[in-house]
C-alpha positions in Angstrom: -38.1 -1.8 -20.1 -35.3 0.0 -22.1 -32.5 -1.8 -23.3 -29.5 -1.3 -21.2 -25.8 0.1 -23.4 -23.7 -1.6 -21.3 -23.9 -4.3 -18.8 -22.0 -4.6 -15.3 -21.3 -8.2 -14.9 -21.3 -9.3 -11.1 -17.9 -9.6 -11.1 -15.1 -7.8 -8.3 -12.0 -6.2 -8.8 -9.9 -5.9 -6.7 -13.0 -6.5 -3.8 -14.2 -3.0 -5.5 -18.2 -3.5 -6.2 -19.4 -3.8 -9.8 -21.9 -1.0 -8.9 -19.0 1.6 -8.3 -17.8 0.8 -11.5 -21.5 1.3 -13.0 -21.8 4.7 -11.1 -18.0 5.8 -12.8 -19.5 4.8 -16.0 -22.6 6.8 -15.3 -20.7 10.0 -14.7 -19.2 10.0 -18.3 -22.0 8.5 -19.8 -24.9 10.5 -18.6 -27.1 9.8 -21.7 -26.9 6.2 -21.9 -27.8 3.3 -19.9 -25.9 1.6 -17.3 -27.2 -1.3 -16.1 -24.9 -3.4 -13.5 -26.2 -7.0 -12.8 -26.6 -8.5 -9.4 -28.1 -11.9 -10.0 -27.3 -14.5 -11.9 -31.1 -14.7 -13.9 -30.4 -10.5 -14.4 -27.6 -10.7 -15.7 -28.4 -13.4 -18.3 -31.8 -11.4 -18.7 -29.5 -7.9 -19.4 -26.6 -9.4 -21.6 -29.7 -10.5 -23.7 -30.3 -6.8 -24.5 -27.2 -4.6 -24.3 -24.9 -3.7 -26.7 -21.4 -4.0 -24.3 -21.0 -6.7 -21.5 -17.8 -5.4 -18.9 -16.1 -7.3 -16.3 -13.4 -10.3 -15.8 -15.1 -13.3 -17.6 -17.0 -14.0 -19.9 -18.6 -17.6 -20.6 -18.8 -18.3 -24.6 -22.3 -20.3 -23.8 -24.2 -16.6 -22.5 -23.6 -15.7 -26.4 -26.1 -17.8 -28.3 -28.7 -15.8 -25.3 -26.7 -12.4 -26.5 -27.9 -11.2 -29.8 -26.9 -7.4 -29.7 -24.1 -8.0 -28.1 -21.0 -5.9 -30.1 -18.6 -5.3 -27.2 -16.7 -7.5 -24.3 -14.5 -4.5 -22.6 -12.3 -7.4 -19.9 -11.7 -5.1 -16.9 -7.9 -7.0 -16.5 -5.4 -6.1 -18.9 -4.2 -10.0 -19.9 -7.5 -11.4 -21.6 -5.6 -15.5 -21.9 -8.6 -16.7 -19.2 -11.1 -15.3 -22.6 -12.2 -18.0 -25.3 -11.8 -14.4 -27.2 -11.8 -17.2 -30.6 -15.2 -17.4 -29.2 -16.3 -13.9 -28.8 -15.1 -12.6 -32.2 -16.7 -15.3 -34.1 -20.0 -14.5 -32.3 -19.1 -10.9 -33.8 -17.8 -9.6 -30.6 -15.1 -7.5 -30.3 -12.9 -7.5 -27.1 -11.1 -4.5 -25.7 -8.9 -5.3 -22.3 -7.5 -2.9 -19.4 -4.1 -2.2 -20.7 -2.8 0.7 -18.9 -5.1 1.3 -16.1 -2.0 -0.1 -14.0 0.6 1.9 -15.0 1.0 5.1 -11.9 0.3 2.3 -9.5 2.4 -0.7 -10.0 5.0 1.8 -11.2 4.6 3.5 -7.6 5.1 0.1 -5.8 8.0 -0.9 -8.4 9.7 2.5 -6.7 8.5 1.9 -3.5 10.2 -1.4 -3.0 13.9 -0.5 -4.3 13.4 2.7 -1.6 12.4 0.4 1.0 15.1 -2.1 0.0 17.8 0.6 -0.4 17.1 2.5 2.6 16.4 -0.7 4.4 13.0 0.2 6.4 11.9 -3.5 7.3 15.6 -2.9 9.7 14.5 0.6 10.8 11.0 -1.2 12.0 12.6 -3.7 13.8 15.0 -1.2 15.4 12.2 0.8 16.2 9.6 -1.9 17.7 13.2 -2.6 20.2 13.2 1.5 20.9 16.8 0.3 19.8 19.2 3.8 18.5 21.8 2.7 16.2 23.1 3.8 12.7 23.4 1.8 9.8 24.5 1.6 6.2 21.8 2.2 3.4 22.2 3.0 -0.4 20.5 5.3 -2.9 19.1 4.7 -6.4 21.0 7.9 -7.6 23.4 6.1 -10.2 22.4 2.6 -10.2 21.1 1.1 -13.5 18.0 -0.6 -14.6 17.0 -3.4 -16.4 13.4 -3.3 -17.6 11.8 -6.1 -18.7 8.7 -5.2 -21.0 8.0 -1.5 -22.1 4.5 -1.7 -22.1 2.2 0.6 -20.1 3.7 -0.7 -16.8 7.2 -0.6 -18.2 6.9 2.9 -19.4 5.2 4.4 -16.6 7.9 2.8 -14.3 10.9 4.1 -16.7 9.6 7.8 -17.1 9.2 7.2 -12.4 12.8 6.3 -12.6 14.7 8.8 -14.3 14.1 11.5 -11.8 15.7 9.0 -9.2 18.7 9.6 -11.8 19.0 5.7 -12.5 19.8 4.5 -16.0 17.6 2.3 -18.0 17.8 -0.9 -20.6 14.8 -1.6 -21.7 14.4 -5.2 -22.8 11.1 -5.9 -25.3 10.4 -8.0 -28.4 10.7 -5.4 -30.9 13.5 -3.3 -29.6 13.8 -1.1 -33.2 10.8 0.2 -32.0 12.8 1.7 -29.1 11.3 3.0 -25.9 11.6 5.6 -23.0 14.7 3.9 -21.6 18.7 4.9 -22.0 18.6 1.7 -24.2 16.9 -0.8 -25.6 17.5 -4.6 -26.4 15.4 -7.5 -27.2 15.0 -11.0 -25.4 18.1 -12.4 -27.2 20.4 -9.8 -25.3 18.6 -10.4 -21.7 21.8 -11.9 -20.2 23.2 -9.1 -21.0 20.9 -6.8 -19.5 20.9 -9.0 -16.6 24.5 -8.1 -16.3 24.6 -4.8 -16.2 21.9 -3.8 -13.6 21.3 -3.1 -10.3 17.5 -4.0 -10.5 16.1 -6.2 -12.6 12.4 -5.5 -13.1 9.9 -7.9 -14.8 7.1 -6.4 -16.2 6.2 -8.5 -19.1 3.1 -10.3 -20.2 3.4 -13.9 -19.8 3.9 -15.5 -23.1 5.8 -18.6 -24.3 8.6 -16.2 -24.3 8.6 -14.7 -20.8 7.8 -18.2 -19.3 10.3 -18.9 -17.2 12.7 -16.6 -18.9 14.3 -15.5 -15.1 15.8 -19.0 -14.6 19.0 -20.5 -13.0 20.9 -19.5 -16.1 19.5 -15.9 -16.3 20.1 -15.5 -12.0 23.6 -16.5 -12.6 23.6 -13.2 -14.4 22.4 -11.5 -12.6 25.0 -9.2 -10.0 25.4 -10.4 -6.6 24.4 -7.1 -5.5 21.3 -7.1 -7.8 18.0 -7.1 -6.7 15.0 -8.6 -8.6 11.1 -7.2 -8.8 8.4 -9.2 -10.4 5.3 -7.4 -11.0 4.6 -9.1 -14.5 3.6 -13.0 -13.5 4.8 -15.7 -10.9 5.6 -17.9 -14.1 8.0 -16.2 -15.5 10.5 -16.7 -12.7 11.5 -20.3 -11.8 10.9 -20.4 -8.2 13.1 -23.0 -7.4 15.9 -21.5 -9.1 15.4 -18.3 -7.3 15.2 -20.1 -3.8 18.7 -21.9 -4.5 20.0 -18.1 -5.6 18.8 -16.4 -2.3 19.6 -19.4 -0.2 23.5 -19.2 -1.6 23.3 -15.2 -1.2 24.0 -15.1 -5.3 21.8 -12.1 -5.3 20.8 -9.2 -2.8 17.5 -9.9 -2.5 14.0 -9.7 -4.3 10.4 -8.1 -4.1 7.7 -10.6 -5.3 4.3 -9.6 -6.0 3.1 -12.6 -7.9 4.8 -16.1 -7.1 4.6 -19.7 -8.7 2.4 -20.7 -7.0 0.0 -18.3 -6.2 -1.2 -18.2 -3.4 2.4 -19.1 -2.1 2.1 -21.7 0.4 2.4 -21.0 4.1 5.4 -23.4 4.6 6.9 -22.1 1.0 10.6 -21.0 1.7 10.1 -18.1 0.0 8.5 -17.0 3.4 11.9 -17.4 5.3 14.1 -14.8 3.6 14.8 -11.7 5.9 16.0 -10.1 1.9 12.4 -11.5 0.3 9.5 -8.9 0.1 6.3 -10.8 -0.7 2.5 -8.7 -1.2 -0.3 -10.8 -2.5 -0.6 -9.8 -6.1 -1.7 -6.2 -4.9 0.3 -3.8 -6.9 -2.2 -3.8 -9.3 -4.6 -2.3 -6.4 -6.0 1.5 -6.5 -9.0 3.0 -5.7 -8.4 4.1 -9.2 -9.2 1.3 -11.1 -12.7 1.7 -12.0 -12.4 5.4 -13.2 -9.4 4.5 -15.3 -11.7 1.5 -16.9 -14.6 4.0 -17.3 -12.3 6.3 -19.6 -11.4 3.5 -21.6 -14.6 2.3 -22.2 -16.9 5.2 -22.1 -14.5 6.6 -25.5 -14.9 3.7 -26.8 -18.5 3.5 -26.8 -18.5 7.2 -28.2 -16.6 5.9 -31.0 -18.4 2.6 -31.9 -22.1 5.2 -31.8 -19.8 7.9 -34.2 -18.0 5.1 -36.2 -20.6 3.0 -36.5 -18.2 0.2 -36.6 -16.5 -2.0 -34.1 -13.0 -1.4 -34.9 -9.6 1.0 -34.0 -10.8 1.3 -30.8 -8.4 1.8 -27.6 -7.3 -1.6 -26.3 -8.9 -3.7 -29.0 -7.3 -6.9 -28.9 -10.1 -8.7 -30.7 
């Protein structure tokens, strides 16, 4: 039986199937072997002999049963559900999926001020009622944005912005390293930021410093005419504050694809706000996903074979 080079752990994304993510890694790694696990005994039988385990999670007891292993490549691009302590002191580097989300979450960040600003959830209704009447809208042309975190996501949505003509603060931790926006600050001048935009975009890791950074202080900020996008995490909003906001009408409205909680309750008054768009943590979703992983890892397992060496490879975190 020949030992496989990377294992497919029987984990989804997305509801995608672990084996279309085998068959992407197949494509680019025609010479090697791809195995992709579909029981529990196989896949403790096949993380026993390859080199590099992929998927979601990874559980710190399969390592004293994973002798070769060199490689965990997570297929989600925050790796704080990993015991990573774990994996590195087994001798196992981890690499994450920074990146992969940038064109799509960046496409839905766009999507939703459009929708917002040309006001399409009223042209549905007006439609279902076969109802003819005119009505006020706005355009992005002029407006500014405030960007929180210039990673990937951040970047991709900044460089999907300009075009639209909309000016850009960029708001990271280390804002001397600058950034693809008009400007950049760091999280001391948020309020600021806050201030000054038309959108205010969260696309930030969750960290002890994003955690509830968009709170009743931060709202009160924020313009009345401002909107507010969350793709980053539900926790770094406080929820209640943002219900007392809307509720008041202290800002325009807001686009949530990750709440706190998550799942959002049915009877959550989030729910109720005719100004509220709410998608179930799908902006991350693309039938892309698994090719954009595949290029990550496939390179990476190119260099590990012409390095010899587990290390300087793309999204190492570990």
């Amino acid at each position: 039986m020949t030992d496989p080079d990377v294992v497919v752990l029987r984990q989804k994304v997305h509801g995608m199937a672990p084996e279309s993510y085998g068959e992407r890694l197949r494509k680019r790694l025609p010479d090697h072997e791809i195995a992709v696990a579909t029981t529990p005994t196989e896949e403790r039988d096949l993380l026993a002999r390859a080199r590099v385990a992929t998927g979601i999670d990874f559980d710190p007891a399969w390592l004293e049963d994973a002798p070769n292993l060199e490689l965990f490549a997570c297929t989600y691009a925050g790796t704080g559900h990993l015991d990573v302590e774990a994996l590195t002191d087994a001798g196992v580097a981890v690499t994450n999926a920074a990146g992969v989300h940038g064109p799509n979450i960046s496409e839905y960040v766009v999507g939703s001020l459009i929708a917002h600003e040309r006001r399409f959830r009223l042209a549905r209704e007006r439609q279902e009622r076969a109802h003819w009447e005119a009505y006020p809208v706005r355009e992005l042309q002029g407006s500014t944005a405030a960007v929180v975190g210039l990673g990937a996501i951040g970047s991709a949505l900044v460089d999907r912005l300009h075009p639209f003509g909309v000016e850009t603060i960029g708001v990271r931790y280390t804002p001397e390293k600058g950034g693809p926006t008009d400007e950049v600050v760091g999280f001391d001048r948020t309020h600021e930021a806050l201030a000054r935009a038309d959108y205010v975009i969260l696309a930030c890791p969750l960290t002890d410093t994003t955690r509830g950074l968009i709170d009743a202080d931060a709202l009160a900020s924020m313009r009345a005419d401002a909107l507010l996008v969350n793709v980053a995490r539900g926790p770094v909003v406080d929820t209640d504050a943002l219900v007392t906001v809307l509720r008041n009408e202290d800002i325009r409205g807001a686009t949530l694809d990750v709440t706190d909680p998550e799942p959002l309750p049915a009877d959550h008054p989030l729910w109720s706000f005719d100004n509220v768009r709410i998608t179930p943590h799908n902006a991350g979703n693309t039938p892309k996903y698994y090719d954009r992983l595949a290029d990550i890892l496939a390179e990476n397992l190119r260099r590990m074979e012409q390095t010899g060496a587990v290390e300087g490879l793309d999204n190492q975190v570990a």
